[in-house]
TORKOL-4160 file (C-alpha; in steps of 0.2 Angstrom, whole numbers, padded with zeros to 4 digits, m for minus):
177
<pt num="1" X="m0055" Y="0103" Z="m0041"/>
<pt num="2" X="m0040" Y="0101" Z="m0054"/>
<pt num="3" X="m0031" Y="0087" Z="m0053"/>
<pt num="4" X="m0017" Y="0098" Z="m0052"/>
<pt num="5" X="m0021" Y="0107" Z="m0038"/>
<pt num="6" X="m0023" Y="0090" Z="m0029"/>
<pt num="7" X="m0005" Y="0084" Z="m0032"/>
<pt num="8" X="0001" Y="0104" Z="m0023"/>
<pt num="9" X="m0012" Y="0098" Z="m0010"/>
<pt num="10" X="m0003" Y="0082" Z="m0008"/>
<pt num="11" X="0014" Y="0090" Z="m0009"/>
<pt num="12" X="0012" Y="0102" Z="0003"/>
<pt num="13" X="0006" Y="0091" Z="0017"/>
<pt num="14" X="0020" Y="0078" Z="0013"/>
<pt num="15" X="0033" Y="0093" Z="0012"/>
<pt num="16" X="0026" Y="0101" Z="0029"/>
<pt num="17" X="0026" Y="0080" Z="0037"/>
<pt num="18" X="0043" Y="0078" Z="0033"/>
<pt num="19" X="0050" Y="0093" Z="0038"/>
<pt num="20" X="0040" Y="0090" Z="0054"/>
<pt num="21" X="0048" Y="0070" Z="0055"/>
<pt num="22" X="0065" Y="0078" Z="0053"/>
<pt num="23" X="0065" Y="0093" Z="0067"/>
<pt num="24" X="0058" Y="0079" Z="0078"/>
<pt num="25" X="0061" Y="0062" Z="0075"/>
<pt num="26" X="0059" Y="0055" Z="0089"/>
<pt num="27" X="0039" Y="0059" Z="0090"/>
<pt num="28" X="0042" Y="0054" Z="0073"/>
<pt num="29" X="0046" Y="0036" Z="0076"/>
<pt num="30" X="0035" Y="0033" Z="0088"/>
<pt num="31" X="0022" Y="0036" Z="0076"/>
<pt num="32" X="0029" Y="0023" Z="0062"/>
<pt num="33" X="0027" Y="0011" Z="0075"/>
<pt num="34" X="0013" Y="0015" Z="0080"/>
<pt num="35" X="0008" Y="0017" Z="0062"/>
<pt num="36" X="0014" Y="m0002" Z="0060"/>
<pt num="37" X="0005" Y="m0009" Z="0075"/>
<pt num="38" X="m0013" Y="m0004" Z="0070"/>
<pt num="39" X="m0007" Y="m0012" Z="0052"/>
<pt num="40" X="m0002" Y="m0027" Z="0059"/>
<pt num="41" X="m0017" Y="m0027" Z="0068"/>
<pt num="42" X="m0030" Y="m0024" Z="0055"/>
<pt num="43" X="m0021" Y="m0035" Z="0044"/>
<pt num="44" X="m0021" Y="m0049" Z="0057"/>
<pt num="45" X="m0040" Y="m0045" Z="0060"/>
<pt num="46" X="m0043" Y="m0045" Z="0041"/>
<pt num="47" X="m0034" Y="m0061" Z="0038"/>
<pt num="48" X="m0043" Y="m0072" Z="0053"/>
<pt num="49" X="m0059" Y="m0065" Z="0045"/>
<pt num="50" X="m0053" Y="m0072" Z="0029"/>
<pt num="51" X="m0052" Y="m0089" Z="0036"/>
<pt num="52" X="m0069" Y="m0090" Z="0035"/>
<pt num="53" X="m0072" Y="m0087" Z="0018"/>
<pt num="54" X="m0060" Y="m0100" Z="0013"/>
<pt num="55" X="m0065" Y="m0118" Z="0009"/>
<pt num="56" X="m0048" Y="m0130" Z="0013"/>
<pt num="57" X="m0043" Y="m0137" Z="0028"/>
<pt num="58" X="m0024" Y="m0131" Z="0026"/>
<pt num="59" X="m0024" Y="m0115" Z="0021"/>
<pt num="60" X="m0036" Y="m0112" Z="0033"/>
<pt num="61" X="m0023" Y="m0117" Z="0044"/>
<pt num="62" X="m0010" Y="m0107" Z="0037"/>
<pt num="63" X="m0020" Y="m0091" Z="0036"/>
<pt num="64" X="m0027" Y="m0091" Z="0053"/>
<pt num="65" X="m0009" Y="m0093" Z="0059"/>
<pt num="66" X="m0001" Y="m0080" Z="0049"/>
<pt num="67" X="m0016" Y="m0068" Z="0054"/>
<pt num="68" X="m0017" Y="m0073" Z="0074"/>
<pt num="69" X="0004" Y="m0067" Z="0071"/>
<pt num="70" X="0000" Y="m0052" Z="0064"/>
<pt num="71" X="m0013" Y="m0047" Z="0076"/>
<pt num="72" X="m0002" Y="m0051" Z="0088"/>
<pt num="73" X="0012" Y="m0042" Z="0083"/>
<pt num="74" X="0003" Y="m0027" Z="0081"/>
<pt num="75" X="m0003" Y="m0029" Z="0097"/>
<pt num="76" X="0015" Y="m0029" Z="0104"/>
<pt num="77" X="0022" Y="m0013" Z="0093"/>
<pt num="78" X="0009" Y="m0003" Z="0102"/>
<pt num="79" X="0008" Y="m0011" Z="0120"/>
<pt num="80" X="0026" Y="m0008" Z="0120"/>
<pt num="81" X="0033" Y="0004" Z="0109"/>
<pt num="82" X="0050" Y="0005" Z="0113"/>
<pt num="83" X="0054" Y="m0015" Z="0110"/>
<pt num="84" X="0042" Y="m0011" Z="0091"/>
<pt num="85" X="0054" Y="0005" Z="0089"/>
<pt num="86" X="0069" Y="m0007" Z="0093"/>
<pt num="87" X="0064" Y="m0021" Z="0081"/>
<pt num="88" X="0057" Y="m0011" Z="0068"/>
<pt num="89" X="0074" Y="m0002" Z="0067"/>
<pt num="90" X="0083" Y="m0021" Z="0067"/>
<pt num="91" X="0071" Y="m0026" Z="0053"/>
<pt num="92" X="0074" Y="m0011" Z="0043"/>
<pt num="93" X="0093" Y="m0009" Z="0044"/>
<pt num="94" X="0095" Y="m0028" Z="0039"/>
<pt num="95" X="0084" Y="m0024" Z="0025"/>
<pt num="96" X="0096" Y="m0011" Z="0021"/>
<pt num="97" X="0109" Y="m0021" Z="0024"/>
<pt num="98" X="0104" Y="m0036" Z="0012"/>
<pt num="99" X="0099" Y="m0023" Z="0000"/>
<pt num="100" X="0114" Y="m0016" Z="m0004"/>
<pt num="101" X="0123" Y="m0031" Z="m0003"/>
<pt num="102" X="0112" Y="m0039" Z="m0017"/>
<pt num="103" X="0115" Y="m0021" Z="m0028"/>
<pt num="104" X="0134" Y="m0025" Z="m0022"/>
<pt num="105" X="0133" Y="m0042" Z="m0032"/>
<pt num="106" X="0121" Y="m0035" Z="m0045"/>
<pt num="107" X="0135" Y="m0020" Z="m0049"/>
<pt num="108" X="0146" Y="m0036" Z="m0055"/>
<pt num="109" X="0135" Y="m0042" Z="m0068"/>
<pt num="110" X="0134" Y="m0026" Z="m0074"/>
<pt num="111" X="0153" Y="m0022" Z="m0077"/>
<pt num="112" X="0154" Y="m0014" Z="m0091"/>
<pt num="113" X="0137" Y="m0004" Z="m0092"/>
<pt num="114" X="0135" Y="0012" Z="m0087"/>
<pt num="115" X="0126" Y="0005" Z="m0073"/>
<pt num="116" X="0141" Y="m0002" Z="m0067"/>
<pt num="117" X="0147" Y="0011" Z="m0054"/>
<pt num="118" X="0127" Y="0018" Z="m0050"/>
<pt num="119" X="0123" Y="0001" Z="m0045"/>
<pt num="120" X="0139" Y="m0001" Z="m0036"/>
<pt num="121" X="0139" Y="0016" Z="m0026"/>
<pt num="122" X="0119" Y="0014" Z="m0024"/>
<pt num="123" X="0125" Y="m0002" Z="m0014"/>
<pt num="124" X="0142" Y="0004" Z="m0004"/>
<pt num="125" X="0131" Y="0016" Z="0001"/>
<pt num="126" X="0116" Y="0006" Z="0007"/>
<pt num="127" X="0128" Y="m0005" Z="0017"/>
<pt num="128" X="0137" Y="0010" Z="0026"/>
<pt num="129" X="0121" Y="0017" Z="0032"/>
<pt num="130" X="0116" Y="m0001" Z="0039"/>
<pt num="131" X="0134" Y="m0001" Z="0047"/>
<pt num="132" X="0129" Y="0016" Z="0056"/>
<pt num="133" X="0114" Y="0009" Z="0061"/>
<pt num="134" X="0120" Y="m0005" Z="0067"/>
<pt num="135" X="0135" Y="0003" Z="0076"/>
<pt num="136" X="0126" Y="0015" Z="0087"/>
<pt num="137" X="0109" Y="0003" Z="0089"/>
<pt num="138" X="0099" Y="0005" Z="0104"/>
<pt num="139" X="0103" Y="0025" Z="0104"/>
<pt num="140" X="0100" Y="0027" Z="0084"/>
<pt num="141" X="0082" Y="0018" Z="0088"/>
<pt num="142" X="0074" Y="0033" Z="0093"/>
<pt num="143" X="0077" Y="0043" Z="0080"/>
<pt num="144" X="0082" Y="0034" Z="0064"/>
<pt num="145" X="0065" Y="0026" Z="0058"/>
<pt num="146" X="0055" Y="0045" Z="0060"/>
<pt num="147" X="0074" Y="0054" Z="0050"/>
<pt num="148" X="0069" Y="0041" Z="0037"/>
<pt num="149" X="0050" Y="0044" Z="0038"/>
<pt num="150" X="0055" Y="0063" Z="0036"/>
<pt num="151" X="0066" Y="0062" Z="0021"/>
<pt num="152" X="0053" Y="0048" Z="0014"/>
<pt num="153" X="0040" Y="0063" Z="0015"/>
<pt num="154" X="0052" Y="0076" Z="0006"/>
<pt num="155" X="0057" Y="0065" Z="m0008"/>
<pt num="156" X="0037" Y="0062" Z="m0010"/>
<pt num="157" X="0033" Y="0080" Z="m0009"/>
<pt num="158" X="0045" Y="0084" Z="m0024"/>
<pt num="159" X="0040" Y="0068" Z="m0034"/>
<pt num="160" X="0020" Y="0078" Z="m0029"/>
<pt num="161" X="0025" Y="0094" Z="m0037"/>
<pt num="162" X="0032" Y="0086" Z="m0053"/>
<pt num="163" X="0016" Y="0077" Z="m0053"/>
<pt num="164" X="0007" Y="0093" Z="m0052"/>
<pt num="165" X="0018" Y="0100" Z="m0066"/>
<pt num="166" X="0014" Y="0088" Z="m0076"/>
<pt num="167" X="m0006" Y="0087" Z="m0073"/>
<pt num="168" X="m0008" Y="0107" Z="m0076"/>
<pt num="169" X="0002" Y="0104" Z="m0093"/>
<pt num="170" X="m0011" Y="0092" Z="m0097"/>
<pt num="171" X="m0026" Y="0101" Z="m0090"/>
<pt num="172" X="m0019" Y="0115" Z="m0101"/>
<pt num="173" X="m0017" Y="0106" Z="m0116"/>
<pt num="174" X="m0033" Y="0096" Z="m0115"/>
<pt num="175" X="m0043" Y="0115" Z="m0112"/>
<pt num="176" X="m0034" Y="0119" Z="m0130"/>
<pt num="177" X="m0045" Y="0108" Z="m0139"/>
């Protein structure tokens, strides 16, 4: 198969996913966490395993902590998936937040690019969406990791199809040879 036809393969699936996230984003978030509990989990898993393979004292330590936190973590994102929903959307509306504070500051060092007022919109706008958040947290939980899940998937699916685009010019040029 075309490498081509792969990337409209990809693109549809993320394009139908998204749209799917967006008409129902509370199914949707649900399955974010429960996407990041089984990560958590495995990665936990694969960390204690790691323990094992490693030779010092102390970072065996440190690894078998940080793995035993992540198993544990996942554990608790999908034993109780409304508390995973609520942290998760905490964690990523501070993310957020920081973000487009640090792209705030960032903006000033670049006064007098053209840069400037990019970086500087990119960042009023980061913080404002982390205010909404915040402002109508728990009742935005439900619904605000699966909207950006949705839009995540969209963005991917055009990013796909310019990929494709891209590949069949290729394709097309290498079969002129």
């Amino acid at each position: 198969m075309k490498s081509h036809v792969l990337w409209i393969i990809g693109g549809i699936i993320a394009l139908i996913g998204g749209f799917f996230a967006l008409l129902n984003p509370v199914p949707a978030t649900l399955a974010v966490n429960f996407f990041a509990g089984w990560s958590f989990i495995m990665f936990g898993i694969l960390a204690l395993v790691g323990v094992f393979q490693l030779d010092r004292g102390r970072h065996k330590m440190f690894m078998a902590i940080f793995g035993l936190a992540a198993l544990l973590l996942g554990i608790s994102l999908i034993a109780n998936p409304l508390a995973g929903v609520l942290t998760l959307t905490l964690l990523v509306a501070s993310i957020i937040l920081i973000s487009g504070i640090a792209r705030i500051f960032s903006a000033f060092h670049l006064r007098g690019t053209r840069l400037f007022w990019l970086m500087l919109v990119s960042g009023v706008i980061s913080v404002l969406l982390a205010v909404l958040i915040f402002a109508d947290f728990p009742a935005s939980a439900m619904s605000i990791l699966g909207l950006f899940l949705g839009f995540e998937l969209l963005f991917s699916s055009i990013s796909m199809f310019s990929m494709a685009s891209i590949a069949a010019q290729a394709e097309k040029t290498r079969g002129q040879f």
